[in-house]
C-alpha positions in Angstrom: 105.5 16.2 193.4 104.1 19.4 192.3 102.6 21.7 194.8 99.0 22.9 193.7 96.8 25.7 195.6 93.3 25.1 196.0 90.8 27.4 197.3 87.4 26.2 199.1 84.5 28.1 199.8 82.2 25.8 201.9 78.8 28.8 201.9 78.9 28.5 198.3 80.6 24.7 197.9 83.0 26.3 195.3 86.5 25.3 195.0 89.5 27.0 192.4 92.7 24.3 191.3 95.5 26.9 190.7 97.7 25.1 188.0 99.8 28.3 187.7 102.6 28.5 189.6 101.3 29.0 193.7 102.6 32.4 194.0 102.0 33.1 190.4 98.4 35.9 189.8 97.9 35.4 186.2 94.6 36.6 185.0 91.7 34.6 182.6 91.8 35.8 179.4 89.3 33.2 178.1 87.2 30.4 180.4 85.3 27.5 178.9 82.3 25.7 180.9 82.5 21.9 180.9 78.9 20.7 180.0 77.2 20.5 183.6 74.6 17.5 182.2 77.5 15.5 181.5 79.5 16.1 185.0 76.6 16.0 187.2 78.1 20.1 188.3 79.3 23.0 186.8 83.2 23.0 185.7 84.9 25.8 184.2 88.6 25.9 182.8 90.2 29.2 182.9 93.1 29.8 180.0 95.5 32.8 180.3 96.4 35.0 177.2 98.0 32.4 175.5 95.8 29.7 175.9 97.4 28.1 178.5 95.1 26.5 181.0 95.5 28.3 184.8 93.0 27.0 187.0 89.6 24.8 187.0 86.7 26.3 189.2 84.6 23.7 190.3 80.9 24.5 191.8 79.3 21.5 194.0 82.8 20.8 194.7 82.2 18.2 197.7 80.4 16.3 195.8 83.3 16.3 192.8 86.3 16.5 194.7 88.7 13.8 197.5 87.8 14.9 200.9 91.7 16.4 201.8 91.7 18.3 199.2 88.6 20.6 200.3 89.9 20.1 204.1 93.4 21.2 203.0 92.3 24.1 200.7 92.7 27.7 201.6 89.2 29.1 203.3 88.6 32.8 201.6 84.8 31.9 203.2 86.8 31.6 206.9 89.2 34.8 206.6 89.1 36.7 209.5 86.2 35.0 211.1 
């Protein structure tokens, strides 16, 4: 199985799928906002320079993603607290 990093920022209840490689930093060239009315939240896909797709930013992300996944997530919001 693939390993995937996940970042979760509970003050702002924003999380970031990394579909890059996990030690990979590849930049967005281009993002694309999934229509909100239709998802119930605000979804964005970030695509590198060549249009491949690097990560999905996902705001009101308790209530759109599994449990573990926030609870195993890296915690930028928790970093040196």
């Amino acid at each position: 199985m693939a390993e995937v990093r996940v970042t979760y920022d509970e003050t702002v209840d924003a999380a970031y799928v990394y579909v890059t490689e996990p030690q990979a930093r590849v930049k967005s060239a281009r993002m694309y906002p999934c229509d909100p009315v239709n998802v119930d939240a605000m979804i964005n896909l970030d695509f590198d320079e060549q249009g491949r797709l690097i990560g999905i930013e996902v705001l009101a992300a308790s209530s759109k993603l599994p449990k573990y996944l926030l609870q195993s997530a890296e915690r930028p919001d928790t970093e040196g607290a």
